[in-house]
Every structure is written in C-alpha cells, then in structure tokens.
N, C-alpha and C positions, 0 to 999 in steps of 0.2 A: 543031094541038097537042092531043093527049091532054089528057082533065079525068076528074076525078072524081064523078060524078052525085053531087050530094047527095040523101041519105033520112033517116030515122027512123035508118036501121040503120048511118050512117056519122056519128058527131055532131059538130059543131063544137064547139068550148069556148068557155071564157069568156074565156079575150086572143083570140078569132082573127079580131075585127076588129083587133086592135091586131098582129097574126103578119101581117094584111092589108095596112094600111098600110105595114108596114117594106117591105115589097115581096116575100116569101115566092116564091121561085120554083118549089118541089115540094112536094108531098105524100107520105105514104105512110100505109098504114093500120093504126092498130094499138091492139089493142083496142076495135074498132069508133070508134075515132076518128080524128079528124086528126093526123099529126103533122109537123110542118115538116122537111124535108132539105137544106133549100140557103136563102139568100140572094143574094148577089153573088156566089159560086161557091163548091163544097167547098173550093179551094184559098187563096181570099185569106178564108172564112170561118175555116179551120186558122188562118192566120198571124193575123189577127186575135184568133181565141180564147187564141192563145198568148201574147199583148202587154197584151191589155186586158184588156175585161168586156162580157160578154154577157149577154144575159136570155132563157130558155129557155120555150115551151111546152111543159111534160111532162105534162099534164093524161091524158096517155094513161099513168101510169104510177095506176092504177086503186087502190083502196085500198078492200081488204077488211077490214068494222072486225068483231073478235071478242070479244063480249060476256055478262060471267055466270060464276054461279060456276063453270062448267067449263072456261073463257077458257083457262088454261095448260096443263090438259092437253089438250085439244083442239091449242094451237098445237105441244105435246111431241109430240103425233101425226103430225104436219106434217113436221117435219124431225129429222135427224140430228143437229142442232148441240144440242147439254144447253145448255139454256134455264135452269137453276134458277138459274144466278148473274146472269142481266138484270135491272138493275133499273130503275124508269120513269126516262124521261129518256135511255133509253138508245138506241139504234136496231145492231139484228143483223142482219151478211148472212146469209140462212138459206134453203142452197139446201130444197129440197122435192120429197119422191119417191112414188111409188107402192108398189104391196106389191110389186115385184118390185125394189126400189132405183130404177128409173130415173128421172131429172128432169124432173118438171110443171114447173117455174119456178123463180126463185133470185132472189127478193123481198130487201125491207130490211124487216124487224119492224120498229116501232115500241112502245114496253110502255109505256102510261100506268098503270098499275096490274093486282092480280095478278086481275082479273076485267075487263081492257080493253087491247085490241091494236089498230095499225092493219098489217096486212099489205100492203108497197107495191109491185105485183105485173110483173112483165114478162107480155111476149103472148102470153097464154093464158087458159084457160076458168077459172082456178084456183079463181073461187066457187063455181065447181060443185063442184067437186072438196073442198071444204070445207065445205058447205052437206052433200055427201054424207057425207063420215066425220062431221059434227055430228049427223044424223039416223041415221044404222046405228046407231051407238052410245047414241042417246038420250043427250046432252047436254046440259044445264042450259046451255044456251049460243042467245045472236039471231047470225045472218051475215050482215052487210048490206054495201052498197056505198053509202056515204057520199055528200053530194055534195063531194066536196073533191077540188080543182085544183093537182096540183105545181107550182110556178113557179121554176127553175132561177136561180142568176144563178152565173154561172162565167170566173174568168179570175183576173188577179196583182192586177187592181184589186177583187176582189168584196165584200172586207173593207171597203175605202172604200164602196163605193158601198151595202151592206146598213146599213151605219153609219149611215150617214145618215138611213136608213129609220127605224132599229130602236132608234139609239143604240149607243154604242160599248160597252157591257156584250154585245152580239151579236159581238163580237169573241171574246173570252173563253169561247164556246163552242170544246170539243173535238170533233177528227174520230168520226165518231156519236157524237153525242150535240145533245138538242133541246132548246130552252126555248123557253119561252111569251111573246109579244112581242105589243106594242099599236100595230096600226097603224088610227088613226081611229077611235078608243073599241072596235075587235074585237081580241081576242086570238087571233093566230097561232100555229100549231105554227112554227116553223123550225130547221133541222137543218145539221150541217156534211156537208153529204154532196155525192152528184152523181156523172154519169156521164160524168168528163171526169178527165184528172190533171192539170189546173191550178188547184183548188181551188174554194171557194163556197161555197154554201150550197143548201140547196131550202124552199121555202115552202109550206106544209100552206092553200091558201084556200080556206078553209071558205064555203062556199054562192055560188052565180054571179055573182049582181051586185057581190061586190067582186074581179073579175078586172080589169077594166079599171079602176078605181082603183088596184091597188097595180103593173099594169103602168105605166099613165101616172108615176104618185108613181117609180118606179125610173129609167125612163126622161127624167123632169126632172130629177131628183135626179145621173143619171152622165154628162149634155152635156160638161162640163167632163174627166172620163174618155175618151172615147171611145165611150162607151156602145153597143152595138147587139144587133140583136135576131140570134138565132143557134138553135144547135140541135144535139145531139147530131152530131159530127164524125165520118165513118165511118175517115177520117185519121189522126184522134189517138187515139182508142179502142182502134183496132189497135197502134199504140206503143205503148198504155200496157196493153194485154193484157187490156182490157175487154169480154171475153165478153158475144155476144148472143144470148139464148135464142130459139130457134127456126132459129139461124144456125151458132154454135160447137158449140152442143150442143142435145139434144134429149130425148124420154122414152126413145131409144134410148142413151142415156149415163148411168151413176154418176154424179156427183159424183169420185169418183177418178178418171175417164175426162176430167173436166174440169178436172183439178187443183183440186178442192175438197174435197183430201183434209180438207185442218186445219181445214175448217168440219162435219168430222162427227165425232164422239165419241160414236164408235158402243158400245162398251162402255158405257157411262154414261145415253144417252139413251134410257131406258127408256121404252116406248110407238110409239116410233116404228113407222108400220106398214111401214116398208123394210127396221127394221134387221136382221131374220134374215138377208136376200138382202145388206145389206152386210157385216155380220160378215162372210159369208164372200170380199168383195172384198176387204173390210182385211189377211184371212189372207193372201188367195196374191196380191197385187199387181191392178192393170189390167194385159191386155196391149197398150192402146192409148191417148194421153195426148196432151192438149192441146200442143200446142209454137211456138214464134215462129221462122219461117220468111220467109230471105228470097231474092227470084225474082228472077235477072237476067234484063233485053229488056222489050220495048213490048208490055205483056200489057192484053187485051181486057178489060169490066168483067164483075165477080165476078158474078154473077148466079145461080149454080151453083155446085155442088159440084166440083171438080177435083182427079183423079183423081192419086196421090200415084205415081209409079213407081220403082223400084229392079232395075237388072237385067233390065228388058221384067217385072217381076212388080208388081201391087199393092201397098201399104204403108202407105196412109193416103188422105187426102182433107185439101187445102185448101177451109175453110171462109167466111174473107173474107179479102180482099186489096183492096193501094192503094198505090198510088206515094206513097212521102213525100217531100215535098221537101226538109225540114231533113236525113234522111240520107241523101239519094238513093239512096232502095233501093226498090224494092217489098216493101211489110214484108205478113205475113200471118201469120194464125192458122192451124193444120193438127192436124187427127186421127191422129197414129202412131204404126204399133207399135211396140212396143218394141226389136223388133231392129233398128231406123231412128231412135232417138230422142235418140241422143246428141248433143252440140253437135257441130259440123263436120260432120255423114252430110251426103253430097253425095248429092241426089236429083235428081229430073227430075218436071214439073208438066204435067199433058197439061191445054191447055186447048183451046175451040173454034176456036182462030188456030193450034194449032201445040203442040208441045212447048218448053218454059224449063225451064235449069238451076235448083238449086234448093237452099240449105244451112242446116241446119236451126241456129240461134240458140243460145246457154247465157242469153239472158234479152230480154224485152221491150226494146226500145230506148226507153220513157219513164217 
C-alpha cells in the first residue's frame, strides 16, 4: 500500500494521533498538511454523517490573521464582496481574485475588530498573495499565520454534543456567526459554520497542545450519540453543491463562473484589485457556469477533469462526481456553457471507461 513520507514540508496537526487512533484509512495533502479522507469507507462514513455526529480534522483549513490599522482595507482589496457592513462576531464567505478577476481562494473572513481578521483559507499559497498586496501597497498592516487548529464537529447531533462542551448558550449562536467559549480556563473562537449541509459548528484551537484535549473532551462527551471521527464527505458536498477550490474552480474562473455571483458587489466594493476585470463580467454575463449534473452507468473515479460533450462538440467539463446512494444518481458538479446550461440539456460525459449519458439538474440535490 501507498504512504505518505513524512517531512518538515508535509505536517501533522494537533488531533492526528487522535484522526490516528480512530482508525483514519487516507490521506490527502492540503495546504502542506494532513488531511483525513475516509474512515470505515466514503460510503457508510456519508450515511453516518447524515444521522449522527462527527468530529472533523480541518487543521488544514490555514488561517491567515490580518493585523493594524490598515486591516479592512487591505481585506476590501482581497475580495469583491463590500465588507463595510461586517461586524466582529461575524464570519463572510469571501471569494478572493486577482487583477484579472480570477479566483485565488474563496475563504470564511472572520472580523474580530475593524484592525483584526482571521482569513480561513482553502488550498492555496494565499499568504503570499496577501503578504504581497500588504507590501506593494505599503500597509500599516502584520500578515501572519497563526497557530490555530479548525476542529469540525458536524451532523443533526452536533448541537448536543458541542453543548456539552461549551454549554447550551453555544446553541444560540446563528449560521456565521462566532463567540468566545471557555474550554478549560482557554477561550475559544467557535463558529456555526462547516463544510458539510448537516450542520455544526468549527472550533478556532488556538496553540497545539490543546488539540488533543478538546478532541478527547468531544469525543467522551458524544459516546452516548454515536459520536465518530470523520471528515469532509466528497458524497455529501457534491449534493449540497459545496465547491472545492482547486477542483470546481480555479484562478481560471470568476466567481460568476462559479456561481458566486451574489457574494461580489462589485459596484460598491471599492478597492478591490479584480473589480475593473469584474464590472466588466457583471455587464455582459459568464459564458460558462457551475451546474449540478447527473451521470447515468458504473462511472470510473473522478480523478480528472471530464470532458462535457453535446453533438461530438465540447461544452463544459465535469469537475467532481460520485455515486450517491440516498438518490441513486451519480450527482456531479460541471463547468457549462451557456448554450448547455438549462435544467433537462441532455449531455454525454467522456470519461477514461467510456462515454455516460448525462442531464444537467435545476438545483443541488441537498
């Protein structure tokens, strides 16, 4: 069996003796770290996440902290989304583009105040890319990478089981939005957020040695739940139409290319260094758009990009796919154009097994 060499440049976190113990059966790497893929398999790990509660390593979801008085215009630089009405407490999905519009990442801001961010990043170099526009521009602004550890806990039980933790006033928080919670005289960020549509929470754990305390504390604390250790579902993601950067989209995509039209207000968010190259996407449309597509027949795994066809001509590209078992479909995400993008367009999906039928969705199945 294939391993992972461990180095310097591939780093373990702070649960991954305890991601060790549960019995972790993949890896994959991201953001020069570890990050768990399976358990007992993708399949009864789905159906489990959809019933219980799970507790997630996301330690790989890196967290860029933006500091000083030039903190919000530096983060107005960053994305297209008008930032002036976040207030702390709050947490914004905020895709992030370059000067030509295309997408570096599509992070969760965090705002503790109007001279302090935590930027909560998908996989990519993005401190660099921040670190750079803070220094071109000579900014009254520190860019650092914190040491802090996301700790997922997601499913219909997660209300109960962070309760426990946290106390039942952690209930009472709304979808983004974070407060400050005391677990063992430390005070925690934790957020109603997560990268799953069965709900939860994610836990901001500030400095290494209390990873394994507040996994263990979760993990006694949800026996009586069902409790287990789990991980981003590539299954349920795809139903719930939870775009993966570096997967669904890339620095070759808008945000409107991504369907992330209504997180740019581009008119308004003065500073941004994409928004000349978006005004002009907002004017005349994308010609090509994220869509939920689904693939009849015993299709090979996604590994690749596949090739969207209509007519023997090009049209798009599926992105990720997966057999679901709650609708027995193979559900997938897909890049098309527009003359392909209405609900019913019957396509055909070239993959490395063969050609599948293929009809493009009017919404996410979760």
């Amino acid at each position: 069996m294939s391993q992972i060499s461990p180095s310097r440049r591939v780093r373990r976190t702070p649960f991954s003796d305890g991601v060790e113990a549960a019995g972790v059966q993949g890896y994959t790497v991201y953001n020069r770290m570890l990050l768990p893929t399976y358990f007992q398999s993708v399949v009864d790990d789905y159906h489990h996440l959809k019933r219980h509660v799970q507790i997630w390593d996301v330690s790989v979801e890196r967290q860029v902290e933006v500091r000083g008085p030039d903190a919000g215009r530096l983060m107005q630089m960053l994305t297209p989304r008008d930032l002036r009405g976040m207030l702390p407490g709050q947490c914004y999905y905020v895709p992030m583009v370059d000067e030509t519009g295309g997408m570096l990442n599509d992070p969760v801001a965090l705002k503790f105040s109007d001279d302090r961010y935590w930027v909560s990043i998908a996989d990519s170099d993005l401190l660099l890319w921040i670190k750079g526009i803070a220094y071109g521009f000579r900014l009254d602004v520190i860019v650092t990478e914190p040491d802090v550890a996301p700790l997922a806990v997601q499913g219909p039980m997660a209300d109960d089981l962070v309760a426990r933790i946290f106390g039942d006033s952690v209930r009472d928080l709304r979808f983004f939005r974070y407060g400050l919670f005391d677990f063992e005289g430390v005070e925690m960020v934790v957020a109603r957020s997560g990268y799953s549509k069965q709900g939860g929470f994610e836990i901001y754990v500030d400095g290494y040695d209390m990873g394994m305390p507040i996994w263990n504390a979760l993990m006694k604390a949800g026996e009586d739940l069902n409790v287990r250790a789990g991980c981003p579902n590539g299954i349920e993601r795809i139903e719930g139409g939870l775009l993966s950067y570096g997967n669904d989209m890339t620095i070759e995509n808008t945000p409107h290319e991504a369907g992330l039209g209504r997180f740019c207000s581009t008119q308004t968010a003065i500073g941004c260094v994409g928004r000349d190259a978006l005004l002009r996407v907002a004017k005349e449309g994308p010609i090509k758009q994220v869509r939920p597509i689904s693939i009849t027949g015993d299709l090979p795994l996604c590994d690749r990009g596949w090739d969207i066809v209509a007519g023997g001509k090009r049209v798009g590209m599926v992105t990720s796919s997966a057999l679901s078992p709650d609708f027995d479909t193979n559900v997938a995400i897909g890049m098309v154009r527009m003359t392909h993008w209405d609900p019913g367009t019957k396509l055909e999906v070239v993959t490395q097994d063969g050609t599948f039928p293929a009809v493009v969705q009017d919404k996410f199945w979760n």
